[in-house]
C-alpha positions in Angstrom: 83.3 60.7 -21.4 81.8 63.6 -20.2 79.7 62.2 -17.2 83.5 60.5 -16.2 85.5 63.7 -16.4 82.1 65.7 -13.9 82.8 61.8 -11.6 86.5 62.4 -11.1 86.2 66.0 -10.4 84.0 65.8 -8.1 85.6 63.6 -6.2 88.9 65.6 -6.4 86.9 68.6 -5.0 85.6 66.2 -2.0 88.8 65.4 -1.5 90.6 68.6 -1.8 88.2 70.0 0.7 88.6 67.1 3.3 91.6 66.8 3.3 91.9 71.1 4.3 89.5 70.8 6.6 91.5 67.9 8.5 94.6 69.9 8.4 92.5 73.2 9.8 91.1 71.0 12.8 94.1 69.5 13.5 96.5 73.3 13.8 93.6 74.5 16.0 93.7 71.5 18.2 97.8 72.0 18.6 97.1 75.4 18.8 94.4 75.6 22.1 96.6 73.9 24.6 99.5 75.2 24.0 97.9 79.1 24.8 95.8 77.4 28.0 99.2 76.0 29.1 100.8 79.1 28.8 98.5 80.9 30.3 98.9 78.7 33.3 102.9 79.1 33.5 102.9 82.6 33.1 100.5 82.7 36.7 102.6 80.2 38.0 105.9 81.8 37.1 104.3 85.6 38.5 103.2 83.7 41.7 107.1 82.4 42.2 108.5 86.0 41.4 105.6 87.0 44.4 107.1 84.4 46.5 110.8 85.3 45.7 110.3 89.2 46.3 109.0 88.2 49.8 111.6 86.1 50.5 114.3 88.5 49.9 112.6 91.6 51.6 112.4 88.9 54.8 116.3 88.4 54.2 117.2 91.6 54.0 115.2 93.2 56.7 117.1 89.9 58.7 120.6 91.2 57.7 119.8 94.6 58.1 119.1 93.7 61.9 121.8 91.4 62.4 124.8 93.4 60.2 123.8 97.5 59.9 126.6 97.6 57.4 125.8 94.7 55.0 124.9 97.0 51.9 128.3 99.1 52.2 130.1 95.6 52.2 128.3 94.2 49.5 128.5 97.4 47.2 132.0 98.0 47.6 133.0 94.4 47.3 131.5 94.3 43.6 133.6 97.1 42.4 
């Protein structure tokens, strides 16, 4: 009975320790893309911030030329 009992131990240990293992590889596998991609969308979301800044400074320098008194209009309108 003895040589049994050391069998089915053993084989729950091998088991025990697969099975973790495949659960670890798996979370780091879920884990890797998800930071790369992140990465990536934080760049591409600075990049469109970049773009919009540029965008507005080329509008407002626009207005400023075409209508002086834009910013007074604007700023009392909102109150």
């Amino acid at each position: 009975m003895g040589v049994l009992e050391f069998i089915i131990s053993l084989v729950a240990m091998v088991l025990t320790a697969i099975t973790v293992w495949i659960l670890l590889l798996r979370k780091s596998r879920r884990r890797a893309p998800i930071q790369a991609e992140g990465h990536y969308e934080l760049n591409e979301l600075a990049g469109m911030a970049a773009s919009l800044k540029d965008r507005i400074d080329t509008l407002e320098s626009i207005l400023d030329a075409e209508v002086p008194d834009w910013r007074e209009q604007n700023e009392h309108g909102s109150e």
